[in-house]
N, CA, C and O atoms as CSV, one atom per row, in Angstrom:
chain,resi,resn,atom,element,x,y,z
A,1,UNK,N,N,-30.991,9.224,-5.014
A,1,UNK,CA,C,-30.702,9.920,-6.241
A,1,UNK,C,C,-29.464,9.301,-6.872
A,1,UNK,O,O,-28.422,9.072,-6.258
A,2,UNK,N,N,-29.701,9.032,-8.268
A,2,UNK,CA,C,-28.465,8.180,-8.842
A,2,UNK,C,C,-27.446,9.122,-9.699
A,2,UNK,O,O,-27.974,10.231,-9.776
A,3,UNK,N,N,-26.344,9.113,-10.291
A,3,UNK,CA,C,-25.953,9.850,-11.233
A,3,UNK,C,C,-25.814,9.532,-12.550
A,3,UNK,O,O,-24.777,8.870,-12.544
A,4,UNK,N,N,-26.051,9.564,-13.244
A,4,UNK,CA,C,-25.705,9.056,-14.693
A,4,UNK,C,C,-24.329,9.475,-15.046
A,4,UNK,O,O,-23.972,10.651,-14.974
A,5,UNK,N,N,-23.509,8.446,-15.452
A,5,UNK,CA,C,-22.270,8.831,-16.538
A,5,UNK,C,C,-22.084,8.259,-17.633
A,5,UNK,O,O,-21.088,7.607,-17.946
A,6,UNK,N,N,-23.224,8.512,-18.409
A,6,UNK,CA,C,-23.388,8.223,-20.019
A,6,UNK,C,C,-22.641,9.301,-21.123
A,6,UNK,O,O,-22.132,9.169,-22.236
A,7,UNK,N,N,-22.885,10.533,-20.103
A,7,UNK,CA,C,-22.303,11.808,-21.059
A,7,UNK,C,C,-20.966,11.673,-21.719
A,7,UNK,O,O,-20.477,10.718,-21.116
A,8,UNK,N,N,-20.294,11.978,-22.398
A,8,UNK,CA,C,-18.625,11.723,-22.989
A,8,UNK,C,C,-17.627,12.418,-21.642
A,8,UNK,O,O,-16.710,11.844,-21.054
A,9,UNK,N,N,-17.960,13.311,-21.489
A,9,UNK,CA,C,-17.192,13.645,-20.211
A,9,UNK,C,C,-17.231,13.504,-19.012
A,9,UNK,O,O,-16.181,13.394,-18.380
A,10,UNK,N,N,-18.481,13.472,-18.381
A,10,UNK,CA,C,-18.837,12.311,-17.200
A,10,UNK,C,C,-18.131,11.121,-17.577
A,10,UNK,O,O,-16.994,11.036,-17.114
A,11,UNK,N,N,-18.583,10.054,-18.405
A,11,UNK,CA,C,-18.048,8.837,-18.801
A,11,UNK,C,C,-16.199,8.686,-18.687
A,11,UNK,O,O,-15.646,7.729,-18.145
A,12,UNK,N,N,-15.375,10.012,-19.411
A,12,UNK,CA,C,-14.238,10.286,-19.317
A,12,UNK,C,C,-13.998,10.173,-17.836
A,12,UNK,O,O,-13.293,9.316,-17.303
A,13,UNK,N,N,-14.753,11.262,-17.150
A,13,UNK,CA,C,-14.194,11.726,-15.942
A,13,UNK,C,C,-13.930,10.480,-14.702
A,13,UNK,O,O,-13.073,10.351,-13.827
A,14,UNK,N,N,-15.245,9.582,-15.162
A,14,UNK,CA,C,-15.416,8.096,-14.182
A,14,UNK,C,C,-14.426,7.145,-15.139
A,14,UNK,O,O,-14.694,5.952,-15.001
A,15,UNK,N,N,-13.399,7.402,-16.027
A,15,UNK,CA,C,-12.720,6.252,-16.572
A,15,UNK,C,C,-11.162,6.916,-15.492
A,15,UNK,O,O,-10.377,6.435,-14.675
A,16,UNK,N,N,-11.349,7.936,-15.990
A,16,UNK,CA,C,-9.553,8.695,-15.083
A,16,UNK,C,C,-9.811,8.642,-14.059
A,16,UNK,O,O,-8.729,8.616,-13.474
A,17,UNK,N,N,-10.995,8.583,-12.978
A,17,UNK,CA,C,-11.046,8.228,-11.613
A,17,UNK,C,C,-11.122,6.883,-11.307
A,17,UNK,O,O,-11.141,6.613,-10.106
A,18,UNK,N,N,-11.192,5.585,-12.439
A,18,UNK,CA,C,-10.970,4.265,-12.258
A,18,UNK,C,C,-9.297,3.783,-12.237
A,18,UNK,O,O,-8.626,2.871,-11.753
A,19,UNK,N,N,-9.107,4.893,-13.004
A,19,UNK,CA,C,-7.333,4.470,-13.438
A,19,UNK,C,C,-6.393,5.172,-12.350
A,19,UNK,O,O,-5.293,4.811,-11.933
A,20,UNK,N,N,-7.185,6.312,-12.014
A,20,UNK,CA,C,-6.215,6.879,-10.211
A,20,UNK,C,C,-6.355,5.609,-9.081
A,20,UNK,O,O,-5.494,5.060,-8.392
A,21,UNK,N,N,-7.597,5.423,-9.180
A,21,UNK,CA,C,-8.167,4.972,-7.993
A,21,UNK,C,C,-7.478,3.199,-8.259
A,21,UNK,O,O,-7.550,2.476,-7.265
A,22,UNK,N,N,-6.779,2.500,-9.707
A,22,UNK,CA,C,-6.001,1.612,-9.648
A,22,UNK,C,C,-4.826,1.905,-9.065
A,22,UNK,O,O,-4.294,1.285,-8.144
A,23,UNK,N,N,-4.348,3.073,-9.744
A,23,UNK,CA,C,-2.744,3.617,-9.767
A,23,UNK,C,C,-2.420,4.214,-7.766
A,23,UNK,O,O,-1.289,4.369,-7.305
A,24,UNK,N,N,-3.576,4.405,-7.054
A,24,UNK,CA,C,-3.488,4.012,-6.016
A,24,UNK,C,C,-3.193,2.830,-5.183
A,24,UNK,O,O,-2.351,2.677,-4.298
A,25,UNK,N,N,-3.997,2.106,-5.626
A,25,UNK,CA,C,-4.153,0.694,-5.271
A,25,UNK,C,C,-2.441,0.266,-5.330
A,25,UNK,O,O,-1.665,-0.049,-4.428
A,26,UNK,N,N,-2.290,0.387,-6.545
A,26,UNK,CA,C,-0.436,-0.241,-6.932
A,26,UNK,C,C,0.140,0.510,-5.981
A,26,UNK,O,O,1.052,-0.125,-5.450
A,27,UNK,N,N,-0.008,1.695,-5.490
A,27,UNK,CA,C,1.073,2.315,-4.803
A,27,UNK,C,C,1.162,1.968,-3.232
A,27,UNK,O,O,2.127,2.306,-2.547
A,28,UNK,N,N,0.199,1.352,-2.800
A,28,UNK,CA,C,0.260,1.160,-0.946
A,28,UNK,C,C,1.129,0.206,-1.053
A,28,UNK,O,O,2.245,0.555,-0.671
A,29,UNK,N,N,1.041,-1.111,-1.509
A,29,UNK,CA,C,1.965,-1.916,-0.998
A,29,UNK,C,C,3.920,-1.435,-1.087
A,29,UNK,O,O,4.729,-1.252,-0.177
A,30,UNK,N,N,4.082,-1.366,-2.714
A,30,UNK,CA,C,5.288,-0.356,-2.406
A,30,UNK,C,C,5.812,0.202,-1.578
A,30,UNK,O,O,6.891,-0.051,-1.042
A,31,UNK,N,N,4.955,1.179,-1.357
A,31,UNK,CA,C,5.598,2.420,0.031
A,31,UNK,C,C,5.240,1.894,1.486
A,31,UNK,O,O,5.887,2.390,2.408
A,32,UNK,N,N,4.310,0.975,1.778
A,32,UNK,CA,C,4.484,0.208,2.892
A,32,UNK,C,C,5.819,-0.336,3.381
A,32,UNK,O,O,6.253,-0.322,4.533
A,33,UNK,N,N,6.463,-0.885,2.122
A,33,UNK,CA,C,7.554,-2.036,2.214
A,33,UNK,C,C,8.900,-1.075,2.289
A,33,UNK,O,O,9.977,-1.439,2.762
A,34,UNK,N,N,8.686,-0.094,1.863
A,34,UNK,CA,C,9.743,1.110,2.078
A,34,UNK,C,C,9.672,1.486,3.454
A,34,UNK,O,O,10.527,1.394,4.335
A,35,UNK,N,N,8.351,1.983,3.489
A,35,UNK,CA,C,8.303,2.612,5.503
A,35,UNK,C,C,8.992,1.507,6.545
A,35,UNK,O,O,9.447,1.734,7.666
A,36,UNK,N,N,8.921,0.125,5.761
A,36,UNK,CA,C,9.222,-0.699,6.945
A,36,UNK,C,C,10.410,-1.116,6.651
A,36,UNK,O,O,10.779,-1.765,7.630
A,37,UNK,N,N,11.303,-1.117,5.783
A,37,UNK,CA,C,12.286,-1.605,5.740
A,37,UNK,C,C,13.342,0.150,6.319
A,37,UNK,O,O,14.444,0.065,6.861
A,38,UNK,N,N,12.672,1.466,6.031
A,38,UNK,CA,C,13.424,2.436,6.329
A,38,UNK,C,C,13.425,2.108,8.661
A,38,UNK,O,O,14.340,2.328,9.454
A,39,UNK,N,N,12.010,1.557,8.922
A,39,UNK,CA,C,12.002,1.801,9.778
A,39,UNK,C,C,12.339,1.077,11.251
A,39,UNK,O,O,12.311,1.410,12.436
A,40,UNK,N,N,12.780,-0.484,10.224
A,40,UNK,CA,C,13.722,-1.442,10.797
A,40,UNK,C,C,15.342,-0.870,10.553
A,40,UNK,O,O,16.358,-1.107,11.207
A,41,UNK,N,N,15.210,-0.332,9.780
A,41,UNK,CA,C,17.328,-0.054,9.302
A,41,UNK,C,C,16.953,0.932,10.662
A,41,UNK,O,O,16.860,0.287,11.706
A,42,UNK,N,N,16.821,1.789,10.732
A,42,UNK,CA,C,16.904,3.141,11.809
A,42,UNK,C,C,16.510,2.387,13.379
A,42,UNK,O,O,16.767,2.948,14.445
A,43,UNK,N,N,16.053,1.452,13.311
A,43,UNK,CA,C,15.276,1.012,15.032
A,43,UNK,C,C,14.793,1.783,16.023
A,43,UNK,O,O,14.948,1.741,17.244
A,44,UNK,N,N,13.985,2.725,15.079
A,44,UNK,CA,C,13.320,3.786,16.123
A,44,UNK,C,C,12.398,3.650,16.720
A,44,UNK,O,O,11.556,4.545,16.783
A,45,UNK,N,N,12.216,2.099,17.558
A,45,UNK,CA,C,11.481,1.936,18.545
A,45,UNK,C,C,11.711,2.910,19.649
A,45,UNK,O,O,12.816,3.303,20.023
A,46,UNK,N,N,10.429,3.297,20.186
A,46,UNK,CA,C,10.515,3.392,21.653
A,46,UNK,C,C,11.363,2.733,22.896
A,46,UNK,O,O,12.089,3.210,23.769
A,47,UNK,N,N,11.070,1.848,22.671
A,47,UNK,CA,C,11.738,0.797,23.625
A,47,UNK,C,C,12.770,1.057,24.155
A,47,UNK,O,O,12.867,1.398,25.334
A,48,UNK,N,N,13.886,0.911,23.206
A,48,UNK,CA,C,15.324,1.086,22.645
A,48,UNK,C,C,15.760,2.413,23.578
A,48,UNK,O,O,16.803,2.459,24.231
A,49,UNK,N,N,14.655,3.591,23.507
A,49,UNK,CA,C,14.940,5.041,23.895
A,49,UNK,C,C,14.479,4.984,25.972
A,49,UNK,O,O,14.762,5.757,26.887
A,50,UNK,N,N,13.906,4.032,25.936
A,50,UNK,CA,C,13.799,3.472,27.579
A,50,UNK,C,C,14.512,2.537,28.588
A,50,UNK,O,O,14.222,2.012,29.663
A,51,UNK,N,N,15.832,2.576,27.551
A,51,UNK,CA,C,16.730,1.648,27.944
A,51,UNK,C,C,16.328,0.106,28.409
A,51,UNK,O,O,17.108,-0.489,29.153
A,52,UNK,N,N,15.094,-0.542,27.962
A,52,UNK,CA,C,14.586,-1.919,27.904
A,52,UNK,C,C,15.293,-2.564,26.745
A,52,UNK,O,O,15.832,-1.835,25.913
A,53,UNK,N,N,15.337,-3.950,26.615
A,53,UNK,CA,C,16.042,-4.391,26.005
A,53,UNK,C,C,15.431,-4.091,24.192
A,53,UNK,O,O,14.342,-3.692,23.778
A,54,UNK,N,N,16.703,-4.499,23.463
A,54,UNK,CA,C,16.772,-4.249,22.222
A,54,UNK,C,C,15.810,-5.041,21.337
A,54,UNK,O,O,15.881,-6.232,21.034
A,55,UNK,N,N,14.815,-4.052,20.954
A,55,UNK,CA,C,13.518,-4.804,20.098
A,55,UNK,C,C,13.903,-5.634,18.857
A,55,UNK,O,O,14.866,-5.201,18.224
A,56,UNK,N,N,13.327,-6.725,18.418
A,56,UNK,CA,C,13.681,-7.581,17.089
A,56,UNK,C,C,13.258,-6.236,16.041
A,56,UNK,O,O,12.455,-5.329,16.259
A,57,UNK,N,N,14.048,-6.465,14.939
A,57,UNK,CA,C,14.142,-5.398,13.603
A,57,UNK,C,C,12.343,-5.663,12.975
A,57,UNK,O,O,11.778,-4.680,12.495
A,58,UNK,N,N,11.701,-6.813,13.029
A,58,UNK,CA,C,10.623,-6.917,12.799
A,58,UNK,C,C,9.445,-6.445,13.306
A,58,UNK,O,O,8.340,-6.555,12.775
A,59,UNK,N,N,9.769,-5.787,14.601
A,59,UNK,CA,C,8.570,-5.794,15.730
A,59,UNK,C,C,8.228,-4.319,15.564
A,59,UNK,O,O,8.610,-3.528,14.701
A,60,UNK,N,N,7.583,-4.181,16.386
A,60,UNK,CA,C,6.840,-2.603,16.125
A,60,UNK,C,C,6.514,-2.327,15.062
A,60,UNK,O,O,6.068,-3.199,14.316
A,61,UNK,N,N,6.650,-0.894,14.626
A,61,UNK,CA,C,5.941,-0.479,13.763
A,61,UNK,C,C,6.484,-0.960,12.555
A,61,UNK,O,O,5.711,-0.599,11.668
A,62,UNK,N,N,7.889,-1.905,11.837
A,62,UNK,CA,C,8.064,-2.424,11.025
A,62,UNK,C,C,7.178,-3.743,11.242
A,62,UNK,O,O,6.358,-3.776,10.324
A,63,UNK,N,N,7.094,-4.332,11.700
A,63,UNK,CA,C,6.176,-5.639,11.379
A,63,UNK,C,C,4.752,-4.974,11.297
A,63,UNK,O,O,4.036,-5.552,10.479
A,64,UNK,N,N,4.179,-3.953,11.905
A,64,UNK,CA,C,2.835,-3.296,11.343
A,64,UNK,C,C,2.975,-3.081,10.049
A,64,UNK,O,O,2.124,-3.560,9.298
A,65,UNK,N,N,4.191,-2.235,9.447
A,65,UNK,CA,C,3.922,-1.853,7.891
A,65,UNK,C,C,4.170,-3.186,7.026
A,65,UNK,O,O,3.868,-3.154,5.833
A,66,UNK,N,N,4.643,-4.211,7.515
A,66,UNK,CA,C,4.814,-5.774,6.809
A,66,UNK,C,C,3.396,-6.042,6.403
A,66,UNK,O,O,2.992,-6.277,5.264
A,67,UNK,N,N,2.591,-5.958,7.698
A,67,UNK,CA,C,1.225,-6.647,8.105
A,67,UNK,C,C,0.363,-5.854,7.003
A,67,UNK,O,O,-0.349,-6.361,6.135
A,68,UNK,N,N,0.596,-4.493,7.244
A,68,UNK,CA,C,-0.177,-3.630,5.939
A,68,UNK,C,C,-0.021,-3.566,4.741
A,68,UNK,O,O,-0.690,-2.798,4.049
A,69,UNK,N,N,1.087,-4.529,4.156
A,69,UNK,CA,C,1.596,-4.460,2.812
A,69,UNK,C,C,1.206,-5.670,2.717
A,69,UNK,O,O,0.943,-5.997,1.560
A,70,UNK,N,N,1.100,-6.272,3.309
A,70,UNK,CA,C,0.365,-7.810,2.738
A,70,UNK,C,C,-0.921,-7.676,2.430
A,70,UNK,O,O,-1.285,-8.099,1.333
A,71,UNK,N,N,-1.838,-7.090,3.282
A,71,UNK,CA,C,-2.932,-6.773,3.202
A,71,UNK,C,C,-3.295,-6.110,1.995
A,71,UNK,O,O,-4.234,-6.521,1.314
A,72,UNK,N,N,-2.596,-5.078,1.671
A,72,UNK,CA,C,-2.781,-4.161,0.532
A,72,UNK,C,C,-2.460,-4.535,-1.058
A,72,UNK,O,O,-2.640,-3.951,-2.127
A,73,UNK,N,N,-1.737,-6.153,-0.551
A,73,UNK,CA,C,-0.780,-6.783,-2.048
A,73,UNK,C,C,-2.218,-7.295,-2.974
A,73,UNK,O,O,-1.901,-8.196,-3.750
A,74,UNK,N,N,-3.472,-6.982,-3.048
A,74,UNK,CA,C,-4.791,-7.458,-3.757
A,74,UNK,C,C,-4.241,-7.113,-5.215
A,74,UNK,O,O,-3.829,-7.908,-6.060
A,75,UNK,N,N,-4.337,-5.745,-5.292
A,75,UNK,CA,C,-3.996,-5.362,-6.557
A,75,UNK,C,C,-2.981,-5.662,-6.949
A,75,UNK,O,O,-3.256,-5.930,-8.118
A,76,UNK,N,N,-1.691,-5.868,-6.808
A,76,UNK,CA,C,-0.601,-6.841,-7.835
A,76,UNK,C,C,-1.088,-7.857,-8.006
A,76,UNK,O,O,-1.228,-8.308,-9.143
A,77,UNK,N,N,-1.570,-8.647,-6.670
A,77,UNK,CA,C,-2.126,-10.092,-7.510
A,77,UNK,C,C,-2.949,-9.731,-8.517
A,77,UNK,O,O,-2.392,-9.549,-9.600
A,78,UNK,N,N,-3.824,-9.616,-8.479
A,78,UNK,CA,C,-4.583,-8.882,-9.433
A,78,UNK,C,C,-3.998,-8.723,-11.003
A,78,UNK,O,O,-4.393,-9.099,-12.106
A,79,UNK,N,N,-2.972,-8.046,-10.561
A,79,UNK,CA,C,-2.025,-7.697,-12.139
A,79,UNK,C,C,-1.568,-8.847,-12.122
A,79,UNK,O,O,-2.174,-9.434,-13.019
A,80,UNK,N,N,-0.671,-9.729,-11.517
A,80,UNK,CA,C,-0.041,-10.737,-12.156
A,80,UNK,C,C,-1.152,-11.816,-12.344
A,80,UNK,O,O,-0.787,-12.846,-12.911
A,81,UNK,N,N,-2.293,-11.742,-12.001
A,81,UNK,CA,C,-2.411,-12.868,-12.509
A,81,UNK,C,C,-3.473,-12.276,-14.119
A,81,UNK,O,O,-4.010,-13.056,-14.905
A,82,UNK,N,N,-3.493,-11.386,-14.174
A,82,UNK,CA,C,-3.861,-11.041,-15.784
A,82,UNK,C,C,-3.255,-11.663,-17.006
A,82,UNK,O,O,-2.208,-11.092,-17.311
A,83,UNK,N,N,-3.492,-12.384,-17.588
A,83,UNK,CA,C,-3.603,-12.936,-19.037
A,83,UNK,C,C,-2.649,-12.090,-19.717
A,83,UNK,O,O,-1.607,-12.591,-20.141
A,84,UNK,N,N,-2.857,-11.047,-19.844
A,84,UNK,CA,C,-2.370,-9.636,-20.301
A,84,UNK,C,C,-0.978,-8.937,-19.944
A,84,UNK,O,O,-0.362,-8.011,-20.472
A,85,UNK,N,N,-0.760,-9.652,-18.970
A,85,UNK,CA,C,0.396,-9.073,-17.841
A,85,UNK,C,C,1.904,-9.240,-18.228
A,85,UNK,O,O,2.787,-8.411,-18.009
A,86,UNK,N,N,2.050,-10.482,-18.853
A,86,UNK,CA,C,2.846,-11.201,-19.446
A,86,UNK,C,C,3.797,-10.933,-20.251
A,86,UNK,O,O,4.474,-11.843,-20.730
């Protein structure tokens, strides 16, 4: 079963769920790069709390949120490389 969104407000409703569903997109990498830079300043590894030696600022779960903000950087490229962007 398909849906049609030809109607003016269907049509509306699938244009403001294209422009969230961008305005999402822009927002992961951002707040990735925040979680990981909040979560290298603090060094709230585990590790650290087991008296094993002192983890690199990159490792754990800051180099995970690195790894996930790269991943997630589609949509800026995206914008910068728009014609339009400029």
């Amino acid at each position: 079963m398909s849906i049609s969104v030809t109607g003016t407000s269907s049509g509306r409703l699938a244009g403001i769920a294209r422009r969230l569903a961008d305005g999402l997109g822009l927002l992961a990498t951002p707040v990735l790069l925040v979680l990981a830079a909040l979560v290298a300043r603090d060094g709230s590894d585990m590790a650290g709390m087991v008296g094993m030696a002192e983890p690199s600022a990159l490792g754990g779960m800051a180099g995970m949120y690195l790894v996930m903000a790269v991943f997630h950087a589609g949509p800026w490229l995206r914008l910068a490389g728009r014609k339009d962007f400029r």
